[in-house]
N, C-alpha and C positions, 0 to 999 in steps of 0.2 A: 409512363416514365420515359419510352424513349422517346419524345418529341421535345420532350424538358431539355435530354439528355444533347438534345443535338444543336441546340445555342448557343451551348459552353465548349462545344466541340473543336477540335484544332487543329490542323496539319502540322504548324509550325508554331513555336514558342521559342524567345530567346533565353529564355531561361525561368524556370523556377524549381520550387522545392518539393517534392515529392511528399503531400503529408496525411492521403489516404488510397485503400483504393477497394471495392464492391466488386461482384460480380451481378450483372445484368443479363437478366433471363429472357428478355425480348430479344437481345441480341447476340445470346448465348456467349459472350466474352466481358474478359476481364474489363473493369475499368480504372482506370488511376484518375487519383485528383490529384494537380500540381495547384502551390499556392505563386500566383505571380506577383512577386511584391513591387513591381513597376504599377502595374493597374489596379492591386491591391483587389483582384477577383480570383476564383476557383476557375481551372482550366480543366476538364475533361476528354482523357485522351482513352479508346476503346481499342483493343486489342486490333491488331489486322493481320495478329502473323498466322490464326489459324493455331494457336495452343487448345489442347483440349484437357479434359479432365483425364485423369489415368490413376490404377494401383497398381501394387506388384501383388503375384502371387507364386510360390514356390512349385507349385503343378507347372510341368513344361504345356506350352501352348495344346498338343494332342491331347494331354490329359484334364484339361480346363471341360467342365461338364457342356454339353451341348446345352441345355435348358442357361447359359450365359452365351458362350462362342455365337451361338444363332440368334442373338436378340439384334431386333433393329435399334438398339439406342447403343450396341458393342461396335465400334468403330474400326477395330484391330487387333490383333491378339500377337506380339512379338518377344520373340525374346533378347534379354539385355544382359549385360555382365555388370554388377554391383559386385561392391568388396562386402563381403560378411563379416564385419571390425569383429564379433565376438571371438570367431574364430580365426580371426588375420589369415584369410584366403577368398581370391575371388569366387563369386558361384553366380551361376544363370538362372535367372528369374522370368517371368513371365508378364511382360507391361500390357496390361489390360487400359485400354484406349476408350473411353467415352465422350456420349454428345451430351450429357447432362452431367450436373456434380449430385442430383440426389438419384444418378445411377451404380453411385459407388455406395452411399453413404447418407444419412441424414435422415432416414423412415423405417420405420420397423416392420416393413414387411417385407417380400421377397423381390420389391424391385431394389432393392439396395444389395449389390454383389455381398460385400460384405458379410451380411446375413447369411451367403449360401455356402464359401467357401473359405478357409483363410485369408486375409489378404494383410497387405503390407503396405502403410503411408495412405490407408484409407479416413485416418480419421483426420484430415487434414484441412482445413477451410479451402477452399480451393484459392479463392484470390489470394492466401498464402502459399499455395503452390505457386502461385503463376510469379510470386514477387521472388520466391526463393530459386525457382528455374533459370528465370532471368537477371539475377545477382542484381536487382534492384533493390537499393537499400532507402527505407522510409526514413526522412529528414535529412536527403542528401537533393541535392540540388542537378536537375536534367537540363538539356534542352532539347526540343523536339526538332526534327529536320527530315521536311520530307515523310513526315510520319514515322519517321527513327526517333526513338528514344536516345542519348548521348549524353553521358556524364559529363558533368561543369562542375568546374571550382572558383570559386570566386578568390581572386587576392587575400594570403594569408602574410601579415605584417614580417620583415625581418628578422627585426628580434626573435618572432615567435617560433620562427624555423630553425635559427641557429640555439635557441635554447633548447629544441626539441633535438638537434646534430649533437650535442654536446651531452642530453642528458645519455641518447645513444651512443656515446663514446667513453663515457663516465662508466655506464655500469657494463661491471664485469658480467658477461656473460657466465649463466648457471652453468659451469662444466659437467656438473651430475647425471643433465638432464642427456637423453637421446639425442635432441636435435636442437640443440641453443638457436641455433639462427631463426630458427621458424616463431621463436618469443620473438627476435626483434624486428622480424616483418610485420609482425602482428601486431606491435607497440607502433611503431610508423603506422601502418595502415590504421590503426586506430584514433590515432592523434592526426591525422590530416583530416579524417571524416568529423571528427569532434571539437578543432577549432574554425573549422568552419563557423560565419558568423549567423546569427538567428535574426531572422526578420522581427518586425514586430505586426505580426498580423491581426489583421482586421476584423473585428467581433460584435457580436451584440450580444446583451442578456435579455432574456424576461422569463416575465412571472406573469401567470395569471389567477384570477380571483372567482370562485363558479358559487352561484347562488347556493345557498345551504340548506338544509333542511333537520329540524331537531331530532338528535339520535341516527342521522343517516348519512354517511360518506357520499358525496356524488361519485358515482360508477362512470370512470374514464371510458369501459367499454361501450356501455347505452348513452353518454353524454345526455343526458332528458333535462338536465338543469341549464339556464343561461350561463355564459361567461358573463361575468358583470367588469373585470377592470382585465387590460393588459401592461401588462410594465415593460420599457425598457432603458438597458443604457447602453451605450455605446462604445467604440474606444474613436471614435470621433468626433467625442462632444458631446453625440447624443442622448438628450433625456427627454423620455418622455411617457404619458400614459393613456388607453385609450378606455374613457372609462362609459356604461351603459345606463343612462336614467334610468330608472324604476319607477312605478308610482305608490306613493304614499314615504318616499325615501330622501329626506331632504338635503338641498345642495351643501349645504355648513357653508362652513367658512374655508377659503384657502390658504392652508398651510404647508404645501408644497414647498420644498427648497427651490430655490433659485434659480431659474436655467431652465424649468421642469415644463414642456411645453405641456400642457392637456387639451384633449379633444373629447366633447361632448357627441354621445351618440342618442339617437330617441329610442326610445321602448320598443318599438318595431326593429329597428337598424342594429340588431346583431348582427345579421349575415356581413353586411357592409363591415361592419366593425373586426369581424375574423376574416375577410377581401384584406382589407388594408394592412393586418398584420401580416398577413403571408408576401404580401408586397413588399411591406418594410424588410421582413425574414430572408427577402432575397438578396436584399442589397448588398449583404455582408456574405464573406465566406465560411466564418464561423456561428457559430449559436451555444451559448452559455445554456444551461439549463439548473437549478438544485431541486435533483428530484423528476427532471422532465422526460426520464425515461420512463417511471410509474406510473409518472400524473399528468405534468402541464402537455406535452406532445401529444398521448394518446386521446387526451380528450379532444383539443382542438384540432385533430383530425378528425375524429369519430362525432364532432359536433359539427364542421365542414358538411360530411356526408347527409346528417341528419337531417340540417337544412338546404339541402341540395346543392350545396357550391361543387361546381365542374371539377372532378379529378385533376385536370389536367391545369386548375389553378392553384393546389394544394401543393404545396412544395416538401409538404411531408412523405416517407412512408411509414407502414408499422412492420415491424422483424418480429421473431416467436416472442421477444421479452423485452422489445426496446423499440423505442420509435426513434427516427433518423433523416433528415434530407435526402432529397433525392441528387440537388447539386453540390451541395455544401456538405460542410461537417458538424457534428452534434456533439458537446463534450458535455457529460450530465455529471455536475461535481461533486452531486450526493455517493455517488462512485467511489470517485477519487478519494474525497476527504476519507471514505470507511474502507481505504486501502489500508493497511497496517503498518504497511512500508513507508508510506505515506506520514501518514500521521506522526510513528515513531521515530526515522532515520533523517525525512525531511523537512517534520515540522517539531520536533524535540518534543510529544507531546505536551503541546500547547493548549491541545482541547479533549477532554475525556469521551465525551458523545457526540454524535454525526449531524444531530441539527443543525441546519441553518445556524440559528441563536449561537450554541456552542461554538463555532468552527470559525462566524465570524468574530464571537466577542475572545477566542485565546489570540484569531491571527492578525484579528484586523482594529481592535477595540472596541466596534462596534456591535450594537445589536437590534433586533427588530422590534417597531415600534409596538407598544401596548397601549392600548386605548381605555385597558381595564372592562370591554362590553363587549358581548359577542360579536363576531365581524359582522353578521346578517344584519348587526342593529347599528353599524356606523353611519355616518353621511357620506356622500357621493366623494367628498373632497377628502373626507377620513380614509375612504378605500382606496382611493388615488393616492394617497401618501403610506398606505400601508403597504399595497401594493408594485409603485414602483420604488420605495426602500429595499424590499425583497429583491427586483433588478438589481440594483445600483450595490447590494453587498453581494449580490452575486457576482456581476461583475469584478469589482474588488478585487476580488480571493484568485481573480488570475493575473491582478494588475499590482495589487502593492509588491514592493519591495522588487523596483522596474520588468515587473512580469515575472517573478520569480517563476512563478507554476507553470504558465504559457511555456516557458523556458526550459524547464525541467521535463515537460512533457514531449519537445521535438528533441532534446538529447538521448531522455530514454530512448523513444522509436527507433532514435540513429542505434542504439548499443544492442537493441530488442528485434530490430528489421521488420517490428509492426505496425501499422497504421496507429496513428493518434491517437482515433478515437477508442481507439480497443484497448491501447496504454491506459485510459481515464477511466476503462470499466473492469480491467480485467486486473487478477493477483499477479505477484513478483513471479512465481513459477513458471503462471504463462508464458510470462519476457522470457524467462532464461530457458526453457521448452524451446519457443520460437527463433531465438540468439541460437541453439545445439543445433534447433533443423536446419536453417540456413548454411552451418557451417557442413554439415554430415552431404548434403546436396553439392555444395562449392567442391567436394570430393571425393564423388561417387558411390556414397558411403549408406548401404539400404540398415533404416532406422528402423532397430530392434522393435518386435512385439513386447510387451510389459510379462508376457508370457516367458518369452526366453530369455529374460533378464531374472525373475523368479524364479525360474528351474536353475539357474548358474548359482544363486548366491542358498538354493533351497541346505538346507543341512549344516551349513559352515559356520555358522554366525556363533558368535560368543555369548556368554550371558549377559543379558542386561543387569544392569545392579538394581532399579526399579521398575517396581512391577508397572504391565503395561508400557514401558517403552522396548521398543525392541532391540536398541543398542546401548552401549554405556556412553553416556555422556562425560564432558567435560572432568576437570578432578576441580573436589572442592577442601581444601583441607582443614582440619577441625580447626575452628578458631582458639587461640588463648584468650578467656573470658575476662573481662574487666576493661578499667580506664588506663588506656595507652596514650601518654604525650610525643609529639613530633612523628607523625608516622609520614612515611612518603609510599604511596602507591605507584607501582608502577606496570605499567600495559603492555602488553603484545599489540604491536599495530597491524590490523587485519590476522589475527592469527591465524585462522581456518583457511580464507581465503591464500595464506601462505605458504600454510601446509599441502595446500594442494595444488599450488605449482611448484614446487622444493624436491615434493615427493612424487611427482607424476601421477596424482591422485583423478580417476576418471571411470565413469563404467565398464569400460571395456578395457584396464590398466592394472586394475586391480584383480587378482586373481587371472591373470592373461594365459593366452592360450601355449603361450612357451614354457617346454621346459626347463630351459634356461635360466629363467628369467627368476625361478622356485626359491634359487638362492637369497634374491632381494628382498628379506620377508622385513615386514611393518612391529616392530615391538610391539609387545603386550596382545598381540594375536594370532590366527594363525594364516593372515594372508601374506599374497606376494604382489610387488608391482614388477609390473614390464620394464625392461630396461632399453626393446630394442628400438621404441616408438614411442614419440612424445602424445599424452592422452588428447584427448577434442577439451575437455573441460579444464584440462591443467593449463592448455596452451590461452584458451579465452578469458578463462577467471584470473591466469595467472597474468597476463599482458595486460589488464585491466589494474589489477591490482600493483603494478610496477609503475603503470603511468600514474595513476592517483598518490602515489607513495613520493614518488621520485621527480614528478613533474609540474600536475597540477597543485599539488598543496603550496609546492614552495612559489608557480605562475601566479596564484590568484594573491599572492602577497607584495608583488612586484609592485615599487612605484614610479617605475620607468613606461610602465603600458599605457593605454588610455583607460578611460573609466570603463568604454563599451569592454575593452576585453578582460579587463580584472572581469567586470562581473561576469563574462561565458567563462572566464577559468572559475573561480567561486561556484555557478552555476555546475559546470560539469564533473567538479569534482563533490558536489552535494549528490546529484544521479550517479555519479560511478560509486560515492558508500552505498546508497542504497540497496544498488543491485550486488557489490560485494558483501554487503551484512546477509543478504538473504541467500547468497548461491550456497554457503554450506547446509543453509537449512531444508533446500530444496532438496538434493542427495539423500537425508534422511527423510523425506514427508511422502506417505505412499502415494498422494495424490498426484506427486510428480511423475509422469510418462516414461522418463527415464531414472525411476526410483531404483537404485540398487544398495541393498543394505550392508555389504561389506565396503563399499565405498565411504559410506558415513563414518563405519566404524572405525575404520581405515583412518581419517580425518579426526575424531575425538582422540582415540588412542595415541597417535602422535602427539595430539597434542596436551594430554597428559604427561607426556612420557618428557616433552621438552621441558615442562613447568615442574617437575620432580627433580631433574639436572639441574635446573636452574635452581631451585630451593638447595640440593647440595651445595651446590657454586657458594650459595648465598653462605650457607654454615661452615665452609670452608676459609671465605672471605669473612668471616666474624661476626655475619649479617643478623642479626635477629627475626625472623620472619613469623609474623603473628597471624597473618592468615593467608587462602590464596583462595581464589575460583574463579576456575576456566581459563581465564587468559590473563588475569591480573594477580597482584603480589602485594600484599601490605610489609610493609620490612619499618624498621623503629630505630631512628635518627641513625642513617646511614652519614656515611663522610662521602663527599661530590667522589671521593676517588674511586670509594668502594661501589660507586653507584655506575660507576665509569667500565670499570672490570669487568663488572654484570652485563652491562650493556655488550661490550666488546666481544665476550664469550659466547652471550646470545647468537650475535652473529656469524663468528666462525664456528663453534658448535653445530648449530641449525640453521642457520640462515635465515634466520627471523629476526626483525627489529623490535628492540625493546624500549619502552621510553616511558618519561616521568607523566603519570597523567597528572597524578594531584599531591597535596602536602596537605596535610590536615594537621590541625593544632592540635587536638585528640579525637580519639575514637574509642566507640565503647563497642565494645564486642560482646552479644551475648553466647548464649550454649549453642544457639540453632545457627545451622548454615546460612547463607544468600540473606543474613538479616542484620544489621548493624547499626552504628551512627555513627557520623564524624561532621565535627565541627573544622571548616579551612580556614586558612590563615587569615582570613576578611569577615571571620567568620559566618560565614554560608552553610547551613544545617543541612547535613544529608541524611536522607533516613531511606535506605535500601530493603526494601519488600515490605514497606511501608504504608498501609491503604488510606489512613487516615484521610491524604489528598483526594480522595476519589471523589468524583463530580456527585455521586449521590448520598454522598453522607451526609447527615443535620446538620445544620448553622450551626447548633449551640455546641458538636464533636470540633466542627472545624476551628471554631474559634478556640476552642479550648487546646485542639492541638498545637495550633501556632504559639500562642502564649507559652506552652510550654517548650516548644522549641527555641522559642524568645528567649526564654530563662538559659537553654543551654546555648545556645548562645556566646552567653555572656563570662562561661567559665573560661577561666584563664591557667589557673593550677588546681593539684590536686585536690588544695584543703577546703577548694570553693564551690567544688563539685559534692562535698556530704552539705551545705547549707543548701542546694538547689535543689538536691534531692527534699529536705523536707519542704522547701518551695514549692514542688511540683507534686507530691504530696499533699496539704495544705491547698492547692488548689483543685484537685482530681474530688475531693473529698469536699468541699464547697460544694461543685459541680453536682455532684452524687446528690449530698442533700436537697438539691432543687431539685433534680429528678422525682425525688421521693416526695415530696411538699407538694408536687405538679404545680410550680412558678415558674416554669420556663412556658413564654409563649410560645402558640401553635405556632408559627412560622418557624419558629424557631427548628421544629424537631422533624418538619416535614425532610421525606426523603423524596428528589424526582428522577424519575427516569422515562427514558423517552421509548417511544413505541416503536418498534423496530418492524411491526407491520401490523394491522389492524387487529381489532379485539377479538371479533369472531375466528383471525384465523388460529389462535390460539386452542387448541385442539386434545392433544396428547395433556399437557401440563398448564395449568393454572399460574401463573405467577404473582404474586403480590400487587403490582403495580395493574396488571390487569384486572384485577377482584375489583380495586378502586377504578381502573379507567370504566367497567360494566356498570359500576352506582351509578358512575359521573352522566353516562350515556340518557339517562332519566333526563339530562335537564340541558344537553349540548352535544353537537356533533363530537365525536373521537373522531382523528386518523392516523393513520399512519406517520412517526413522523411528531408529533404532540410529543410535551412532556408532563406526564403524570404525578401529580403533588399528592404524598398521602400520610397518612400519620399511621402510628400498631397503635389497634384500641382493644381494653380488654375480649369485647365478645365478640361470634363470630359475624364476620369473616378475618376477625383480627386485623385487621385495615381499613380506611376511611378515607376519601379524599378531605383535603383541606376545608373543600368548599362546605363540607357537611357535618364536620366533625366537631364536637365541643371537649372543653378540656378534660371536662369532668372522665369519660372516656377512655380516657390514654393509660396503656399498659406499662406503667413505670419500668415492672422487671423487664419487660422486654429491650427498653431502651438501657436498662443499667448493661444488661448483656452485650449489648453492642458496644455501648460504650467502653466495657471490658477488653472484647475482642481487639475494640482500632487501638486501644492505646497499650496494647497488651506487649506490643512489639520494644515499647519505650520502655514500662516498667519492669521487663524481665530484660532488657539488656544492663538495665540502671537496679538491679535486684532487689526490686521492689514487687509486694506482693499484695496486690488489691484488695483480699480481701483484710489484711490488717491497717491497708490506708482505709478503707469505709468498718473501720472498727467491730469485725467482725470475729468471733477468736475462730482459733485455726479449727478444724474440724474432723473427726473420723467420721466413717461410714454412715457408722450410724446416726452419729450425733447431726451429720451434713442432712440427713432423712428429717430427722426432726425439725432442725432449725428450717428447712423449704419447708 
């Protein structure tokens, strides 16, 4: 690695972006990638100031055990002053200094400090040490001088400064808070790093294709099978595919699209064939992958090695669970897409499962080719087109909608302070874990053990109201059951994230170490916040949440800008929801590092406590209010005035904004919470906790559920709504009888779901979909990744793939049941009762025993 390492090397750079950075164990220092978008290459810039690894530990330096103080890899043993935030008072620690990072941390035996003593900021990546030490922020823009690092800003438009002068002049600073001024440093300092403009850098994808064998996944670790095809595309044009003759495997016909350069290799000329992609792999400074962290990277490495190609022309390495460049960057999108955050905040869920297939046919309309035969059995020209489509929609999915996702990934880094690629692999937690370190470092501040955040909140906590959660969530209030005309919903914008800048909501804020402070206690529990210090979390989440509110919604609406900066404001106001919808989530999820459970509660309970004032408001104002949960309000044909009051209130009340999200022409509410319907004014059907839509339910549910959402639809009053009902009746009860007749084709009731990791690794529990993916295994490879088609048939194993199954077969009751359960949410909000629509009479105990 390091002779790779020293081509791309640099003293000096005019400038570029900051948009990864590794540490290199050849040369025991950090390393940054800058992207230069003048030469459109990776620059590598290695540490020279001599940083090394270090932890803290609360033993003074004398009391540090001799079996660490005396090791040759202990560097120094000093002591330092950090603030203890728990206890707001400085205290002296002990900086434990090493020449390696897996001397702190990283091996489960006793050369890892860690293991022997307490320590503090041990579990830390180190190259995010060394980014957060040196207030280096990922997706801001350097130049290098001298071998100095140097923050650049590139020209931000007029306009765009005196709207950002003016929204800080507009808003009244929080008087509440401790320390107002330090939210609008922070909203400045936030909004000059974040309109910075985004390059569009320079990529390739691919895919490769590896000889198959029946019933056996090729093993990416042994590589034993050929690469047979490579795909790629480009963001400069390029398309292309390198595909390997076989013998007995005929050339077809070519049907490649257009542009599609192909290169023929011979039987022999693999090696050659994995030479020239590692060549092409260089040119670019990024690399697409779906999936290329599990599959396509590890093998073309470990198939490199096999055949003996020289290390040092392999431009890969492999990591404990990921393979990556040694110059470049690796962004592996099967990652990204099964982010949640992802999927839900930034892509509206558009696609229910992680495949390829799915991901590109919700974002992009396309999907991957099927040739209807097994790949092993296609033509050279068939794999070459199968192959580099899997490129070219990989690529895609970071280029439509002018780089949406590219885009969204160097604004996260800029909010998150991590490297790209780690944004594309890793959960919403980790950003905002990494977002708290950075800040806790910028101010001396030694970051709590998860230990001493446990013992703080140990004892206090309130009851949850459901079992297994540890705190009381949101309020949800009983619905009034029935058909309501004219409802106007109306939303808390950001509530959580509001509440916890209003209320100086933070782990170490919440129950604070003053007794001062006892007085400020949170309703509906028995905590207090600090009043004398603004929290770390209130000031980041809350300065985030002001610019998105206040700034960027109303920037990316502007039609005074250019198109590049509408869409970076559209753009970063898409990443600042993201990361605001998840930060109240993180505070309660124990998996977050700085989990503290009175802080959550702290955050729900306010915000029940606002939407209960506000339902009085509403009864006081004359409001009818028919339902509420969590942050929203159903109320029933309000006047603009009355709607106006509420708003108003909200705001001097709490200090939270309230606003119209929707108008529904009616809504049916059934008995159960979080489950409803309304028809809007364009009439657009919503159906809230609704599963019918799920990617794996039958054709013959889904069709049946739309049709009758067609029917509602089309209600307009009330007396139109009992004819739809025996419509939707009348149809539910057709349906039924096909079931029972078994006249629905097989296609029709197959359910697929996709293999989230191979068959054998399934272990502990059997799942449906795998009983069928084991049949299937008789007569074609499974992998990881596949989507499995299978139908319930009476005997065991109660499931069938598609491919094997006949009608005769199929376990009707079991499909009626289903069919029950999806549509079960419609006819009990519309009170209706299945078993008199399938003409069944009502039943007691006993009689329900007989008639099963």
């Amino acid at each position: 690695m390091s002779n790779q390492l020293e081509k791309n090397e640099m003293e000096n750079m005019p400038y570029g972006l900051l948009i990864s950075a590794t540490y290199n164990s050849q040369k025991n220092a950090a390393v940054l990638k800058f992207y230069d978008p003048t030469s459109q290459r990776i620059f590598l810039w290695a540490d020279k100031s001599g940083h090394k690894p270090y932890c803290y530990s609360k033993l003074s330096p004398d009391e540090i055990p001799t079996e660490i103080s005396e090791r040759d890899d202990v560097i120094e043993i000093k002591q330092v002053k950090l603030l203890d935030i728990l206890n707001d008072k400085p205290i002296n620690v002990s900086k434990i200094v090493v020449k390696d990072p897996l001397a702190i941390g990283g091996t489960q035996t006793n050369k890892s400090i860690r293991n022997l003593i307490d320590t503090w900021e041990s579990d830390i990546k180190y190259y995010e040490n060394y980014l957060y030490d040196n207030s280096l922020i990922v997706g801001k823009y350097y130049k290098i001088e001298n071998d100095a690092i140097i923050p650049y800003d590139l020209e931000i438009s007029d306009e765009t400064q005196l709207s950002l002068k003016n929204m800080l002049l507009d808003k009244q600073s929080d008087t509440n808070l401790p320390d107002p001024k330090q939210f609008d440093e922070h909203v400045a300092q936030w909004a000059n790093l974040l309109n910075q403009p985004i390059p569009k850098i320079k990529r390739v994808s691919l895919d490769i294709e590896v000889e198959s064998e029946v019933g056996r996944i090729p093993d990416p670790k042994t590589a034993e099978k050929k690469i047979t095809a490579v795909g790629f595309e480009g963001s400069d044009g390029l398309k292309q595919v390198f595909i390997l003759r076989r013998s007995g495997i005929e050339e077809g016909v070519n049907e490649l699209l257009s542009g599609v350069k192909i290169i023929f290799y011979d039987e022999t000329k693999e090696r050659e064939m994995i030479l020239d992609t590692f060549e092409l792999i260089e040119k670019y400074p990024l690399l697409i992958t779906y999936n290329g962290d599990g599959f396509d990277l590890p093998y073309l490495y470990n198939r490199a090695n096999r055949l003996g190609i020289d290390r040092q022309k392999n431009p890969l390495y492999m990591m404990r669970d990921s393979a990556t460049l040694t110059d470049g960057v690796h962004l592996d999108l099967y990652r990204t897409m099964s982010n949640r955050a992802f999927q839900i905040y930034a892509f509206g869920q558009k696609y229910s499962d992680f495949s390829l297939n799915s991901v590109a046919k919700g974002l992009l309309g396309e999907k991957k080719i099927d040739y209807g035969v097994e790949l092993g059995n296609l033509t050279l020209y068939q794999t070459a087109n199968y192959c580099q489509n899997d490129a070219r929609i990989t690529y895609n999915l970071t280029g439509f909608n002018n780089d949406l996702l590219m885009n969204l990934l160097v604004v996260i880094s800029r909010i998150a302070r991590m490297p790209i690629d780690d944004i594309s692999r890793m959960g919403v937690s980790q950003w905002i874990r990494s977002l708290l370190y950075y800040e806790h470092r910028q101010n001396g501040i030694l970051i709590p053990r998860r230990q001493e955040l446990d013992n703080k909140s140990s004892g206090v906590s309130n009851d949850a109201i459901i079992k297994d959660k540890k705190f009381r969530g949101g309020l949800v209030v009983e619905p009034k059951v029935g058909i309501h005309f004219d409802v106007t919903v109306m939303d808390f914008a950001s509530l959580y994230p509001s509440i916890i800048k209003v209320k100086n909501l933070s782990y170490e804020t919440v129950r604070c170490s003053h007794d001062e402070c006892k007085k400020n206690t949170i309703p509906q529990t028995n905590h207090w916040v600090c009043t004398k210090k603004n929290g770390l979390t209130s000031v980041l989440i809350g300065s985030l949440r002001d610019l998105r509110v206040n700034y960027y919604k109303n920037m990316a609406k502007k039609d005074t800008l250019t198109a590049e900066e509408r869409q970076l404001f559209t753009v970063v106001s898409q990443a600042l929801k993201v990361i605001l919808n998840a930060s109240y989530g993180v505070m309660g999820a124990e998996i977050f590092p700085l989990y503290f459970l009175p802080a959550a509660e702290a955050t729900t309970a306010t915000g029940r406590h606002i939407i209960l004032s506000t339902i009085n408001k509403c009864k006081e104002s004359g409001i009818d209010v028919l339902y509420g949960d969590t942050d929203s309000l159903f109320v029933k044909k309000p006047t603009p005035k009355q709607i106006e009051d509420i708003i108003t209130s909200a705001k001097i009340d709490h200090n939270v904004e309230l606003e119209i999200d929707k108008e529904y022409r009616y809504v049916v509410l059934s008995g159960r919470k979080k489950n409803y319907l309304g028809v809007t004014k364009n009439g657009k059907v919503d159906v809230k906790g609704l599963t019918g839509k799920k990617s794996h339910t039958p054709p013959f549910i889904k069709t049946l559920f739309y049709e009758i959402l067609d029917i509602l639809s089309k209600i307009k009053t009330v007396g139109e709504f009992e004819s739809a009902k025996n419509k939707i009746s009348d149809k539910i009860a057709q349906c039924a009888r096909k079931v029972q007749a078994k006249e629905i084709p097989l296609q029709d009731l197959v359910f697929n779901v996709m293999l989230s990791k191979a068959p054998k690794d399934y272990t502990k529990t059997v799942p449906q979909h795998i009983r069928a993916a084991k049949q299937l295994e008789s007569i074609r490879e499974i992998k990881k990744g596949d989507i499995i088609s299978y139908v319930k048939i009476l005997n065991k194993p109660g499931v069938k793939p598609i491919e094997m199954a006949r009608k005769s077969e199929i376990d009707s009751s079991k499909y009626m049941e289903f069919m029950e359960s999806m549509l079960d949410q419609i006819t009990s909000s519309m009170d209706l009762d299945f078993d008199t629509i399938l003409g069944k009479p009502k039943q007691t105990g006993l009689e329900q025993f007989f008639w099963n």
